[in-house]
C-alpha positions as CSV (number, residue, x, y, z in Angstrom):
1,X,22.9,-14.7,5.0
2,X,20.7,-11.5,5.6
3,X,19.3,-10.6,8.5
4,X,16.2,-11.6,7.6
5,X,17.4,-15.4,7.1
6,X,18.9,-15.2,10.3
7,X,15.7,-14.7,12.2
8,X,13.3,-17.1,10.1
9,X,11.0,-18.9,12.2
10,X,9.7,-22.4,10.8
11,X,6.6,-21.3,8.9
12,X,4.3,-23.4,11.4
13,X,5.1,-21.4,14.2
14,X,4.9,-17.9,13.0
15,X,1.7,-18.7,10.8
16,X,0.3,-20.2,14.2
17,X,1.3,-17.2,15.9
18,X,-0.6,-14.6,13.3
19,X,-3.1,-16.9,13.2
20,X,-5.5,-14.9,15.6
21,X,-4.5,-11.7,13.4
22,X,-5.3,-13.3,10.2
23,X,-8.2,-12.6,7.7
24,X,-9.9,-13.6,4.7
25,X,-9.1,-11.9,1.4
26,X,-11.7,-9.6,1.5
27,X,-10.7,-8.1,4.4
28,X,-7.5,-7.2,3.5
29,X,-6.4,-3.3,3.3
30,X,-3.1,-2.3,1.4
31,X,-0.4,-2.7,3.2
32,X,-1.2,-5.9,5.0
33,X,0.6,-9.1,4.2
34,X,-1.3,-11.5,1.5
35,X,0.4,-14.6,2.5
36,X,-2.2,-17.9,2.8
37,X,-1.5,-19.0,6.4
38,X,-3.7,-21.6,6.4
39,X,-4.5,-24.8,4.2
40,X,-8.4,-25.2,4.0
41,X,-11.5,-22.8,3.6
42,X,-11.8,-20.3,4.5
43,X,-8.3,-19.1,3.4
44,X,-6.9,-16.9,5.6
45,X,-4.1,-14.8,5.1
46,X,-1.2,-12.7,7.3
47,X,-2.5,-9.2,7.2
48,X,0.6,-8.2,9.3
49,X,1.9,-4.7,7.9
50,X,4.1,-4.3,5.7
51,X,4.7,-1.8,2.5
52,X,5.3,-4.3,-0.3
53,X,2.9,-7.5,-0.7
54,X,4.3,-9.8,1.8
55,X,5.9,-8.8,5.6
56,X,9.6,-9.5,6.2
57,X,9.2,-13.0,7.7
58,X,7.0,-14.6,4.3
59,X,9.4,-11.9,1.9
60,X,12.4,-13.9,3.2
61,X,10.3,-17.1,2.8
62,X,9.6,-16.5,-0.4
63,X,13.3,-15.6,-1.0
64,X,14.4,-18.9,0.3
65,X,11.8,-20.8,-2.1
66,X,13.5,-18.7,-4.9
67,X,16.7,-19.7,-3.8
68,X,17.3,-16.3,-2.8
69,X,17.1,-14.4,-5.6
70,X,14.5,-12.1,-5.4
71,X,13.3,-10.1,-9.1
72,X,13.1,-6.7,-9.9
């Protein structure tokens, strides 16, 4: 289990938490997380930093839908 794994918080409660942080698409600037935090329109997404596409807490979410395997 990484370290990441270790500290996941449910998705509700960290999404809920950015949620003040968020914004839509447009708005994004590189290096700011492109995870959809929320379910209806406007979409918002996580825009927390991060130097890939997604910060560590949706990366290791994403790895976990994966089944851990993440490619390249």
């Amino acid at each position: 289990m990484t370290r990441l794994e270790r500290e996941f918080v449910p998705g509700t409660q960290y999404d809920a938490e950015r949620l003040p942080f968020a914004k839509r698409l447009e708005e994004l600037l590189p290096g700011e997380c492109i995870w959809p935090i929320n379910s209806g329109g406007p979409y918002l997404f996580c825009a927390a930093k991060t130097k890939g596409k997604y910060c560590p807490h949706h990366k290791a979410r994403l790895l976990q839908k994966k089944g851990g395997h993440e490619d390249g």
